[in-house]
C-alpha positions in Angstrom: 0.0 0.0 0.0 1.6 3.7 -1.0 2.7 5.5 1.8 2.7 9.2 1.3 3.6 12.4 3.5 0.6 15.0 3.1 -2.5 12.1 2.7 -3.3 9.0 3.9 -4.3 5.9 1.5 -6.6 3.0 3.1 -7.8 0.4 1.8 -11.2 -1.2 3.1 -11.8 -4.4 1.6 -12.8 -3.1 -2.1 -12.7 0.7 -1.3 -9.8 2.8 -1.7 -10.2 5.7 0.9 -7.7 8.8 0.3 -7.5 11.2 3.0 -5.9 14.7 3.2 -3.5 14.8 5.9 -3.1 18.5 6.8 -5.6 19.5 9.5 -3.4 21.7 11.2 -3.6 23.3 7.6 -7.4 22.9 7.4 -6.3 20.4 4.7 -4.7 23.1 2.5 -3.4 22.0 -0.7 0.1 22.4 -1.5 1.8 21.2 -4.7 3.0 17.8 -2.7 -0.2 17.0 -1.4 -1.8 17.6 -5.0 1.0 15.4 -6.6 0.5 12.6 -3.7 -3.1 12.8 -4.4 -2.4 12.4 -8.1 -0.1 9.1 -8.0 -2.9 7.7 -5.0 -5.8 8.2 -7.6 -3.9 6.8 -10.5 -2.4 3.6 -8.1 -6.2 2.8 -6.8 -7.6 3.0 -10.5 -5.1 0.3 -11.7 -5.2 -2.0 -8.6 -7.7 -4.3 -9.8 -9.0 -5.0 -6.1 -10.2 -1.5 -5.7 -13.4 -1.0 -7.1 -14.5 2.7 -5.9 -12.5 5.1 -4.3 -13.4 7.8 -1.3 -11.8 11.2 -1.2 -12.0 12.5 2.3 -10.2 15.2 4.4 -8.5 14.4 7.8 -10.1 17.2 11.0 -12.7 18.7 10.9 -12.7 20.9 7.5 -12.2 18.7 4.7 -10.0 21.5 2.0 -9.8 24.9 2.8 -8.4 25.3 -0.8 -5.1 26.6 -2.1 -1.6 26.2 0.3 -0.9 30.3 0.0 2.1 30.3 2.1 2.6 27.6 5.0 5.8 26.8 5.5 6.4 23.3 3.9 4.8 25.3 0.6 7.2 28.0 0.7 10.0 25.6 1.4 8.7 23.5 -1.8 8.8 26.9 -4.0 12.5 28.1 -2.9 13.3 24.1 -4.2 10.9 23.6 -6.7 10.4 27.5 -8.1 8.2 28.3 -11.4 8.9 30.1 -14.5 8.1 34.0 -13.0 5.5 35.7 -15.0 1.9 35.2 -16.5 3.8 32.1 -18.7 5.1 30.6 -16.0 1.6 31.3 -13.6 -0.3 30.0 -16.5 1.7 26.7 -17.0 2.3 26.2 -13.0 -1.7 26.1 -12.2 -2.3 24.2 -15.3 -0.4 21.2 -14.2 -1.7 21.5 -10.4 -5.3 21.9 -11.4 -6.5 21.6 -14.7 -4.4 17.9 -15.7 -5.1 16.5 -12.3 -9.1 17.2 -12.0 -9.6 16.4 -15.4 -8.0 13.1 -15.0 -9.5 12.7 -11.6 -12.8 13.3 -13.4 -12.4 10.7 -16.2 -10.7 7.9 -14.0 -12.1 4.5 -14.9 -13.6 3.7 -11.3 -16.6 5.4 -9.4 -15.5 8.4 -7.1 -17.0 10.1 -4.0 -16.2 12.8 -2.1 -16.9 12.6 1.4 -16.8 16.4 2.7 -17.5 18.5 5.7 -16.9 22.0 7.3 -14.7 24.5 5.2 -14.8 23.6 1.5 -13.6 26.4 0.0 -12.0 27.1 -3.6 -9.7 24.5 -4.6 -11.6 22.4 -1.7 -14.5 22.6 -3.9 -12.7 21.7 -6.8 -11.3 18.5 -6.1 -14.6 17.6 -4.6 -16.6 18.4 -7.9 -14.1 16.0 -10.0 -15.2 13.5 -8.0 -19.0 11.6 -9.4 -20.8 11.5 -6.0 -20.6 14.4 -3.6 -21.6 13.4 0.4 -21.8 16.4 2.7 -21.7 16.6 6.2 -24.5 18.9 7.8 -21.8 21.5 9.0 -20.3 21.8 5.2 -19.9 25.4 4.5 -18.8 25.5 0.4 -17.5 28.6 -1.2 -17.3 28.0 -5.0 -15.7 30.9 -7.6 -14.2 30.9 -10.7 -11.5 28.8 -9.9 -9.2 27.0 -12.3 -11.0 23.3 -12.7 -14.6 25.7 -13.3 -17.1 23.1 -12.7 -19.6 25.6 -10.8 -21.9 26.2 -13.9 -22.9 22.5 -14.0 -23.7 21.7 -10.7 -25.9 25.0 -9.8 -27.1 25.7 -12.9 -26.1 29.6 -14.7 -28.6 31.7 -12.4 -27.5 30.3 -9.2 -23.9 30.8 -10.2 -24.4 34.2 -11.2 -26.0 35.1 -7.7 -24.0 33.4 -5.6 -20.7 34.3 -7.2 -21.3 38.1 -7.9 -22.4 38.4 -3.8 -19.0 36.0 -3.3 -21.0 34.0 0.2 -20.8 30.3 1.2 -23.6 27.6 0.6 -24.5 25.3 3.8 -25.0 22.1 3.4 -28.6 21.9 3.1 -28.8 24.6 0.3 -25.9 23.2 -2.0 -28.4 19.6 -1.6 -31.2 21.7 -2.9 -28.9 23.2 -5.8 -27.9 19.6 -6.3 -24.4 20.3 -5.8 -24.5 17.3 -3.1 -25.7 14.1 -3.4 -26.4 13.4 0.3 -26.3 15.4 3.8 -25.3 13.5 6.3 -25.1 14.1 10.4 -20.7 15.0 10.3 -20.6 11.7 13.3 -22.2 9.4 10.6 -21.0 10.8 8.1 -17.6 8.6 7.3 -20.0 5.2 7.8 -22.1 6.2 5.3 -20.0 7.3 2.6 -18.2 4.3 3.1 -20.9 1.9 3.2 -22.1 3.1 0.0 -18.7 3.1 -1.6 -18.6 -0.6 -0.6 -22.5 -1.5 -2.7 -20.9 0.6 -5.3 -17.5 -1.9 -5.2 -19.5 -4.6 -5.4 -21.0 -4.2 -8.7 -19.1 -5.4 -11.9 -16.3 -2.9 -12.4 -16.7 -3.0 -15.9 -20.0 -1.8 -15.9 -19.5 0.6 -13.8 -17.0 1.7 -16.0 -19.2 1.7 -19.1 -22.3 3.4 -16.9 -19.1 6.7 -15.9 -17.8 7.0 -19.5 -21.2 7.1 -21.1 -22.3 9.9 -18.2 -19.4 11.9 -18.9 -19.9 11.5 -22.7 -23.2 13.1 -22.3 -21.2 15.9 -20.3 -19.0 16.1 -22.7 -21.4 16.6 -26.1 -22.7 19.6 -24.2 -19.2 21.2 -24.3 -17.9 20.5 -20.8 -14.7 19.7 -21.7 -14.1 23.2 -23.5 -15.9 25.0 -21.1 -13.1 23.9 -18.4 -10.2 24.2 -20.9 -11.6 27.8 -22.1 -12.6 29.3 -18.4 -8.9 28.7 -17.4 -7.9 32.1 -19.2 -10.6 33.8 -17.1 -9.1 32.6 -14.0 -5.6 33.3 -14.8 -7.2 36.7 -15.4 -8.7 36.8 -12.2 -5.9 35.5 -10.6 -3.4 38.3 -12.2 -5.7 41.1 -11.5 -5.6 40.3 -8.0 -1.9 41.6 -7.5 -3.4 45.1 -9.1 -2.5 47.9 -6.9 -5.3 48.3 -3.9 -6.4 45.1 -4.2 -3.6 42.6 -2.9 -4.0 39.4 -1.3 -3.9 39.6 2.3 -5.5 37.9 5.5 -6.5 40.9 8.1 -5.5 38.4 10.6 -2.1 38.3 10.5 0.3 40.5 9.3 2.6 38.8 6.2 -0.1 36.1 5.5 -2.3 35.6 2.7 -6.2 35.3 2.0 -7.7 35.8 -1.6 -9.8 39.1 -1.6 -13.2 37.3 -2.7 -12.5 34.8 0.5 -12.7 37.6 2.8 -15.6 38.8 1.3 -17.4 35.9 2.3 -16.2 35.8 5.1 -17.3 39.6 6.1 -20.7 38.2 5.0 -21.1 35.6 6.7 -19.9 37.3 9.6 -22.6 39.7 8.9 -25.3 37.1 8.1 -24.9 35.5 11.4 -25.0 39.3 13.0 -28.6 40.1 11.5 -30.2 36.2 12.2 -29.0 36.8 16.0 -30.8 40.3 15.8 -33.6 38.6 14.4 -33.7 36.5 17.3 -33.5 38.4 19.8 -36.5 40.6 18.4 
């Protein structure tokens, strides 16, 4: 069985179960963790005795997105540095998210997501390239247009429009009712569950299964997914650039030299404010 730094791989009888193992990160996800997720996914879809395969987060959050700046990250840059520039920013994020989701999302074997508390970004991300989405009732997502832009095909273009232009989190209950989620789940039952449907879904003739996911995503596909993804990439890099514009620079008000992207502390302000006017309500 692979043993790897930054996640965990189980196996459970006939489910793989791949866990991000950063909680003191909130599951953050630097370049190693993303390439040890990579080489787990590709190791469980050619191990013949897997036949689905769980991607769950270690803590209580399960991906609080991007790593912008822990210190095994910035280590890993000063080793490891990119081509400076919009080239070598284009070509960097390209290989961390667009070639890994997009595999993740055509792997031969059924995949579910098994998520709870801060989902945020990237978090989001790696969840939607997975077929089944299982939430835990404390889930908080907070989708945007982030490389791997899957957004548009799980809430449907109106809801995307109004929930990214306000920039706010989805609970768990809403993104069921937006179909974003498969299931909500109480968070203590939440790993039973998830796994003991992985294990009816392992049980079933892998190479149907495999016939019943290509022809889904072929359907996906003839409606122009796969261009849609490759072509939104350009309007995230956009994003992305316009974010070091002058006035509007990453930062985290928390602590001084850290880093929070500008539409994240938007929600958060939000939500802060959200919760301010339901406990005015309450008190009325």
């Amino acid at each position: 069985m692979p043993d790897y730094e930054f996640i965990r791989y189980e196996q459970h009888d006939r489910v793989a179960r791949l866990v991000l193992n950063r909680p003191q990160y909130r599951n953050a996800q630097s370049w190693r963790l993303t390439e040890e997720l990579d080489d787990a996914f590709e190791h469980a879809s050619k191990d013949n005795s897997v036949g689905a395969i769980v991607l769950a987060g270690e803590g209580d959050h399960f991906s609080a997105g991007h790593d912008l700046g822990t210190p095994d990250q910035k280590a890993d840059m000063e080793a490891r540095p990119r081509e400076e520039g919009l080239r070598g920013r284009y070509a960097g994020a390209w290989d961390t998210n667009i070639d890994p989701n997009m595999k993740w999302r055509n792997l031969p074997k059924p995949t579910i997501a098994e998520v709870k508390g801060y989902t945020i970004f990237a978090g989001v991300a790696i969840a939607e390239a997975c077929d089944i989405i299982f939430a835990a009732d404390d889930t908080m997502f907070l989708p945007t247009n982030y490389q791997y832009f899957h957004v548009p095909w799980d809430l449907g273009i109106r809801k995307s429009k109004e929930i990214l232009f306000e920039s706010r989190f989805i609970d768990a209950q809403e993104a069921l009712e937006l179909g974003l989620v498969n299931r909500v789940i109480p968070k203590a039952r939440l790993e039973q569950e998830t796994m003991e449907y992985a294990a009816r879904v392992a049980s079933n003739d892998p190479f149907q299964l495999r016939m019943i996911k290509l022809a889904i995503n072929q359907a996906q596909d003839a409606q122009g997914f796969t261009q849609h993804i490759y072509g939104s990439y350009g309007h995230h890099i956009l994003s992305s650039v316009g974010e070091s514009d002058p006035g509007y620079a990453l930062r985290d008000p928390r602590k001084e030299g850290t880093r929070r992207r500008p539409m994240v502390q938007r929600a958060v302000e939000n939500y802060e404010l959200e919760k301010q006017r339901r406990a005015r309500e309450a008190q009325d």
